[in-house]
LUMMAR-701629 format. One record per atom (N, C-alpha, C): x, y, z; residue in three letters. Coordinates in steps of 0.2 Angstrom, whole numbers, padded with zeros to 4 digits, always signed. Each point is the difference from the previous one (the first is absolute). Layout:
N
XYZala...
# end
This chain:
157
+0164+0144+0262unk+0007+0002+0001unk+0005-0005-0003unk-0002-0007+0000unk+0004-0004-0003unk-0002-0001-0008unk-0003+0004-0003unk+0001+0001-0006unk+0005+0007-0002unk-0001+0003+0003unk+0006+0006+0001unk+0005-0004+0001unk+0003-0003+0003unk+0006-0002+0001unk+0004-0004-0006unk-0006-0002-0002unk+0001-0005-0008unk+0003+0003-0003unk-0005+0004-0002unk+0001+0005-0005unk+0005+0006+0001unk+0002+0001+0007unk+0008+0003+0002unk+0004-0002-0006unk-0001-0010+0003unk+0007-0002-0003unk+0000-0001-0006unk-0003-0003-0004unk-0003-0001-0006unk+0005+0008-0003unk-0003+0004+0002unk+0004+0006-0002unk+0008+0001+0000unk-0001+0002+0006unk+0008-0004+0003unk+0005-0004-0004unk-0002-0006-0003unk+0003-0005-0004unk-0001+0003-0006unk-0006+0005-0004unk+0001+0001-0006unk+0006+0006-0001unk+0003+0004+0004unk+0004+0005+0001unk-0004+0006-0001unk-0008+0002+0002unk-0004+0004+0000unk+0003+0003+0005unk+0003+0003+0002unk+0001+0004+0008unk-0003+0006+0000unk-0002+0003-0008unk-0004+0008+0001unk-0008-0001-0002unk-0004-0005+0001unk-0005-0002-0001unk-0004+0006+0002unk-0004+0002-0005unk-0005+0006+0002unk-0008-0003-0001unk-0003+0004+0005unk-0009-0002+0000unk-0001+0006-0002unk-0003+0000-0008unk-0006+0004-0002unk-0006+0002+0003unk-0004+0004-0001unk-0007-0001+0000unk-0004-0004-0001unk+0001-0002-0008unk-0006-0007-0002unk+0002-0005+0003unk+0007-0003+0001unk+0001-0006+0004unk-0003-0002+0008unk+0001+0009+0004unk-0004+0000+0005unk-0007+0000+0001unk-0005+0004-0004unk-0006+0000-0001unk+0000-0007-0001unk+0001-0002-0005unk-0004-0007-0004unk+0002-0005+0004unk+0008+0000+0002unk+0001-0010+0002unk+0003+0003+0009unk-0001+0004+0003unk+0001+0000+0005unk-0004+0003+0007unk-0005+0004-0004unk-0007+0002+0006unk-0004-0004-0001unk-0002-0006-0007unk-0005-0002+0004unk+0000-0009+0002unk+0006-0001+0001unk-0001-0005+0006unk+0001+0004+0008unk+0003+0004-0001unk-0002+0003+0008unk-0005+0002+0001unk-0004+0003-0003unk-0010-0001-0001unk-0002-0005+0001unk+0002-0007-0003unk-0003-0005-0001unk+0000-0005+0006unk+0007+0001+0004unk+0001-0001+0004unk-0002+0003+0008unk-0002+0006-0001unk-0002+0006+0006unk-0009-0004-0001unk-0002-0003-0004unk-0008+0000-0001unk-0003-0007-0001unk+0006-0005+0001unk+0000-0007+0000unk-0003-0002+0006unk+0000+0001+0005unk-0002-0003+0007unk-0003+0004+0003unk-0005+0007-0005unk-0007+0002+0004unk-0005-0004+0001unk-0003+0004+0005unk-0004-0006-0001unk-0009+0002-0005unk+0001-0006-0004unk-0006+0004-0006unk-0006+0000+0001unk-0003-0002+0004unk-0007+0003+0004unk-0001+0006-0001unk+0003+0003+0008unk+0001+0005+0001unk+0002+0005-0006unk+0003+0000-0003unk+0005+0005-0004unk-0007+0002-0006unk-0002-0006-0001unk-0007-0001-0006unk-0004+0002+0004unk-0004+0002+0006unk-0005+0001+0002unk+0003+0010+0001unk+0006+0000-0001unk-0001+0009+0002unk+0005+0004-0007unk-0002-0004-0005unk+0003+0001-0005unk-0001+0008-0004unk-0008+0000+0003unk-0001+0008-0002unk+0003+0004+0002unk-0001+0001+0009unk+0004+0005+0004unk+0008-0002-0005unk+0003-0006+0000unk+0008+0000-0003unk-0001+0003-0005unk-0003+0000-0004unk+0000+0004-0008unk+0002+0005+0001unk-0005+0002+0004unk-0003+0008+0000unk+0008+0004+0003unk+0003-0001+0006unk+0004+0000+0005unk+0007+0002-0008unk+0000-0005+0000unk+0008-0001-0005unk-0003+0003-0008unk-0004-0001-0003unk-0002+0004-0007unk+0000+0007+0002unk-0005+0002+0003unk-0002+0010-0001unk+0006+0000+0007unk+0002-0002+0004unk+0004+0002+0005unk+0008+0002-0005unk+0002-0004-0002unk+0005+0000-0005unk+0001+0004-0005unk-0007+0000-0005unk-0001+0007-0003unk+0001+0005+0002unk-0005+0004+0004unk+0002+0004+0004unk+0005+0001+0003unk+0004-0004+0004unk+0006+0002+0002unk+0006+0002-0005unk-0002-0002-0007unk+0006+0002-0005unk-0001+0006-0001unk-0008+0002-0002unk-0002+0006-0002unk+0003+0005+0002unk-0004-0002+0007unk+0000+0006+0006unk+0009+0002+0001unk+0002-0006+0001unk+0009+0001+0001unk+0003+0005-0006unk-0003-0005-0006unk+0004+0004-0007unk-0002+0006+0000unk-0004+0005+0000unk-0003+0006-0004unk+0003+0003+0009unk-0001-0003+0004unk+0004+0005+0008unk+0008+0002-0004unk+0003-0005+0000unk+0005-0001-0001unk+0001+0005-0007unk-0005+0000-0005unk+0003+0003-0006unk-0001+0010+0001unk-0003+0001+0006unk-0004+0005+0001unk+0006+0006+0004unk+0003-0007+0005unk+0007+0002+0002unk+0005+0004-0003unk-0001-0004-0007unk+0007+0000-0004unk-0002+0005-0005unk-0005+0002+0001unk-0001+0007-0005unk+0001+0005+0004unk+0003-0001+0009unk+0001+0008+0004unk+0009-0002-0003unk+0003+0006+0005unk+0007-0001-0002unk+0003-0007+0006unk-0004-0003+0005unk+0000-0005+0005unk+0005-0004-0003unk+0000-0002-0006unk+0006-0006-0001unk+0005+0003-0004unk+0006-0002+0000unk+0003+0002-0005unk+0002-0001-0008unk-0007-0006+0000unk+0001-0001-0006unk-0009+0000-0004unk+0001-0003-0007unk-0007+0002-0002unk-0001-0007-0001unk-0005-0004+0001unk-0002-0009-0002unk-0006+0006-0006unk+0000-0009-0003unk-0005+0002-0007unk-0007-0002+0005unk-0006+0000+0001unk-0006-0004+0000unk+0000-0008+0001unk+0002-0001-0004unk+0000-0008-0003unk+0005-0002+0006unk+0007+0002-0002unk+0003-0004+0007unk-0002+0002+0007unk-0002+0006+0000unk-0002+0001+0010unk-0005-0008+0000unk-0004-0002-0007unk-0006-0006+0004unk+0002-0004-0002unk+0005-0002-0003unk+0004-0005-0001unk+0002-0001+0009unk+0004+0004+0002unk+0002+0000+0007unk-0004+0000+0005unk-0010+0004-0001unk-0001-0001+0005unk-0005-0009+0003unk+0001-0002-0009unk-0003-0007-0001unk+0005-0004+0003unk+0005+0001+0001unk+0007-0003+0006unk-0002-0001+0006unk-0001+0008+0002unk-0001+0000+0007unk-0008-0003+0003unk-0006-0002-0005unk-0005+0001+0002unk-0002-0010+0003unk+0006-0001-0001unk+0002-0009+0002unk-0001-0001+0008unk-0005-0001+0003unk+0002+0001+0007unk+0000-0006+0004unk+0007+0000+0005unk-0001-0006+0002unk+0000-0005+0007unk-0005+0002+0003unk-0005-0003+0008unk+0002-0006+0004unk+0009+0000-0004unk+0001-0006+0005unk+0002+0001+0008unk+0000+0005+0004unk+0001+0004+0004unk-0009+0001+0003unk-0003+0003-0002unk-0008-0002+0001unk-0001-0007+0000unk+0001-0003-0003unk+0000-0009-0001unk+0002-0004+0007unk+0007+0003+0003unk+0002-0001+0003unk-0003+0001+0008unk-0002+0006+0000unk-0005+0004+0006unk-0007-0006+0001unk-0002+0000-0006unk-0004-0002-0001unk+0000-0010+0004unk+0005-0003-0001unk+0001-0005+0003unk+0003-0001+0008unk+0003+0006+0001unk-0002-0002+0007unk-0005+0006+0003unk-0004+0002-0002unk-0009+0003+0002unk-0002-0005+0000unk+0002-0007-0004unk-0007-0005-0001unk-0007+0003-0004unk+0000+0006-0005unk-0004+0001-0002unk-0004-0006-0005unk-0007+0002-0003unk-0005-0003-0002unk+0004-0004-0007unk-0001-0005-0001unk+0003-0002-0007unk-0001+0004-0005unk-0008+0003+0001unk-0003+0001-0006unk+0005+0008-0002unk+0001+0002+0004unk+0005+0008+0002unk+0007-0002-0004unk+0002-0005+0003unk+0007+0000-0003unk+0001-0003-0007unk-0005-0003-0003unk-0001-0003-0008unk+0000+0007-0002unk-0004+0002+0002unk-0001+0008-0005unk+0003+0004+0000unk+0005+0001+0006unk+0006+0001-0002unk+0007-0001-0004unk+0001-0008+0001unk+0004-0003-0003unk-0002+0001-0010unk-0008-0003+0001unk+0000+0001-0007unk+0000+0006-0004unk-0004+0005+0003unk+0002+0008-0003unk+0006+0000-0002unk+0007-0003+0004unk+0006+0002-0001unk+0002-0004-0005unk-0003-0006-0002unk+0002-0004-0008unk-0002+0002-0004unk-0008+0003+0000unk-0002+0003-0006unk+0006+0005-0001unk-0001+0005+0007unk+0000+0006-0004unk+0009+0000-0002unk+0005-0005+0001unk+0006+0000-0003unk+0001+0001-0008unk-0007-0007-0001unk-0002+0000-0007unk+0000+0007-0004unk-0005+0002+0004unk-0003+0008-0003unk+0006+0002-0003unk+0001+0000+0008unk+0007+0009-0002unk+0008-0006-0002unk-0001-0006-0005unk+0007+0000-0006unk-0005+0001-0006unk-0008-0001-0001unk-0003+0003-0005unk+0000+0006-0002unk-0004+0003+0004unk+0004+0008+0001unk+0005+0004-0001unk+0007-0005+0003unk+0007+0004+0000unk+0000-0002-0008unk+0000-0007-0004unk+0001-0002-0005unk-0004+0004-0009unk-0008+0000+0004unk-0001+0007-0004unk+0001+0006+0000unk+0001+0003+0005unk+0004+0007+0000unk+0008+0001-0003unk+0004-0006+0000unk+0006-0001-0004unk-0002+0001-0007unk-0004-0008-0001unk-0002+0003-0008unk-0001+0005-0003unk-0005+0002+0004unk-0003+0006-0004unk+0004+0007+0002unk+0005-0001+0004unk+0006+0005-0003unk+0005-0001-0002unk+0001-0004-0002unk+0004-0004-0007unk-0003+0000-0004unk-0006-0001-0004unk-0003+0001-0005unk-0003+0006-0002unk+0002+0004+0005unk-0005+0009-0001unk-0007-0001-0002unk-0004-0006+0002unk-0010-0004+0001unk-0002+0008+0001unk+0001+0004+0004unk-0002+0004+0003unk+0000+0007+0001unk+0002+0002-0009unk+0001+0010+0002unk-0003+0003+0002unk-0009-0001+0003unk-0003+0005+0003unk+0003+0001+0004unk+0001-0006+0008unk+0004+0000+0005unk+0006+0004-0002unk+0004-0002-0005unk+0009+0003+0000unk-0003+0007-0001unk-0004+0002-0002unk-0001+0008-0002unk-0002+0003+0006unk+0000-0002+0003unk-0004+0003+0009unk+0006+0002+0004unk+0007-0003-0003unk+0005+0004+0003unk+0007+0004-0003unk
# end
């Protein structure tokens, strides 16, 4: 927070009052000390000894939630349900957004449950990987609809 403040005034004083956050400056210099920071004070035993279930949880959980979400979502948009038409690429662009999921609420249960440590590492860390995942995901799906990587796909709709 006091580097936000800093950098307010820093602003402030340069006469920046319309300062806009991109996406590269947010991906790149802004999600990952709040990763870095969310994963700084686990504790790395734990977190290494259930690193498989972690993978497994936030890799193919996150895939699949983009999939499953995008092709639902594109399947929609082929009835007359929306009023508009998305291309393929953007509905996964959108559902690699939504596939971000975030257990600070279960986190929170979880601490007054007194649940098992080993319970709440796997879920803490599921939710750092799969952050990761799904700006990898959201990131390539941007590209590769910006670059048109992928007419088979575009040809599907």
């Amino acid at each position: 927070m006091l580097i936000g403040v800093i950098i307010g005034i820093v602003l402030y004083a340069a006469n920046l009052r319309h300062f806009s956050i991109d996406a590269h400056l947010f991906f790149f210099y802004m999600i990952p000390p709040i990763i870095l920071d969310a994963g700084f004070f686990i504790p790395n035993r734990t977190f290494f000894d259930n690193i498989g279930t972690i993978l497994l949880y936030a890799i193919v959980g996150t895939i699949l939630n983009t999939f499953l979400l995008g092709f639902s979502l594109w399947g929609v948009s082929l009835t007359s349900a929306m009023p508009f038409r998305l291309d393929v690429m953007q509905i996964l662009t959108f559902a690699a957004l939504m596939s971000a999921v975030d257990p600070m609420s279960v986190l929170a249960i979880f601490d007054d449950a007194h649940v098992t440590e080993c319970l709440y590492i796997i879920v803490f860390g599921e939710s750092l990987v799969n952050n990761g995942i799904a700006v990898v995901c959201c990131m390539n799906m941007s590209f590769s609809y910006d670059k048109q990587y992928l007419p088979v796909v575009r040809n599907l709709h």
